[in-house]
C-alpha positions in Angstrom: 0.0 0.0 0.0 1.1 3.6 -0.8 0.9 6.2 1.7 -0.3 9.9 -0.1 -0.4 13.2 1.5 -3.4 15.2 1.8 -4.6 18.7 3.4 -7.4 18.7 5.9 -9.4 21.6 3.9 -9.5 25.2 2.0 -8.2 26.4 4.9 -4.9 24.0 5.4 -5.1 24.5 1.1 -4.5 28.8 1.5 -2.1 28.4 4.3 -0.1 26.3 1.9 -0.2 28.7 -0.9 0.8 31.7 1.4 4.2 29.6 1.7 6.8 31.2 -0.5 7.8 29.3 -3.6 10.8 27.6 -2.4 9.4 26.6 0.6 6.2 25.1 -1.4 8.9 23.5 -3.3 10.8 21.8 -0.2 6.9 20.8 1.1 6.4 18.6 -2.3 9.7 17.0 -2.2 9.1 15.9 1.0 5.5 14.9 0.2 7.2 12.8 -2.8 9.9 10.9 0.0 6.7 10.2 1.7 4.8 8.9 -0.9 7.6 7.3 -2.8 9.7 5.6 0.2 7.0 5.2 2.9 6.6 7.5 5.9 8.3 4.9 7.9 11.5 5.4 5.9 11.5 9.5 6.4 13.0 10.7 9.3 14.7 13.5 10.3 16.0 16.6 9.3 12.8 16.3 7.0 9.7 15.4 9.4 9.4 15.1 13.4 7.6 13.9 15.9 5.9 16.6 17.9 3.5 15.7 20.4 1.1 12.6 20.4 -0.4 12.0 17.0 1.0 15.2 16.0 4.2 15.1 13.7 6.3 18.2 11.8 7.6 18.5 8.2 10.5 20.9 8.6 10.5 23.6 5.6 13.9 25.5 5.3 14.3 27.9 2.6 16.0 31.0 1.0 13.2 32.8 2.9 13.5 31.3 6.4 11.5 28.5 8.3 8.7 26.9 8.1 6.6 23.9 9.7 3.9 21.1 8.2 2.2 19.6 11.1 0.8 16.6 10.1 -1.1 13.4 11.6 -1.1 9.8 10.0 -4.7 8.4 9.2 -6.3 5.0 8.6 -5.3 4.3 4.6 -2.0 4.9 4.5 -2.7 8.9 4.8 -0.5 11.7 5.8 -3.2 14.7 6.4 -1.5 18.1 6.8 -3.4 19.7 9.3 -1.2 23.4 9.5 0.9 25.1 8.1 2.6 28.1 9.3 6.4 30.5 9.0 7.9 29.8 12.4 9.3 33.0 13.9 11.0 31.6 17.0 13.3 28.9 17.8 10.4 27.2 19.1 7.0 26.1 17.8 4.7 28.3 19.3 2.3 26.6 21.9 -1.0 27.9 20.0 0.1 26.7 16.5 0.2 22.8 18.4 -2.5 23.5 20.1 -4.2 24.6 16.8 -2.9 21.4 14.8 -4.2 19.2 17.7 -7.9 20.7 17.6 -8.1 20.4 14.2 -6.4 16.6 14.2 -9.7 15.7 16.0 -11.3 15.9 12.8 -9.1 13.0 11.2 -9.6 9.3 11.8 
């Protein structure tokens, strides 16, 4: 079975698109490791485990840094759940807290 990457909605769809291009760029090529070598084969620097269900692609770029927070699903599905610039060495408490609400939604 092949695992595929999917966004939750429109509204995990914009916050893609307000990326920059070559951080849109790094988010496909690691989409394509995902589905092409199995999430269980990508590890880090490109995605990380966060909190509970809740795991990080990690976007670096000419343009800074930015974070996919993701969940795995039932079918072999990686569903992006936000997407954000980080500003801090840190991800910020409400952006987790905001992936995790919005996790709820997946099964």
């Amino acid at each position: 079975m092949r695992w595929t990457v999917e966004t939750l909605n429109e509204t995990v769809d914009a916050e893609v698109e307000a990326l920059p291009a070559d951080m849109r760029a790094r988010l496909a090529r690691i989409a394509d490791l995902i589905e092409g070598m199995g999430l269980e084969h990508v590890g880090e620097p490109h995605v990380k485990h966060v909190e509970g269900r809740l795991w990080e692609m990690r976007l670096k770029g000419r343009s800074g840094i930015s974070r996919v927070l993701y969940v795995a699903a039932s079918g072999f599905r990686v569903i992006v759940v936000r997407v954000f610039v980080k500003k801090t060495e840190k991800t910020p408490r409400r952006e987790i807290e905001l992936a995790l609400a919005r996790a709820k939604m997946v099964h």
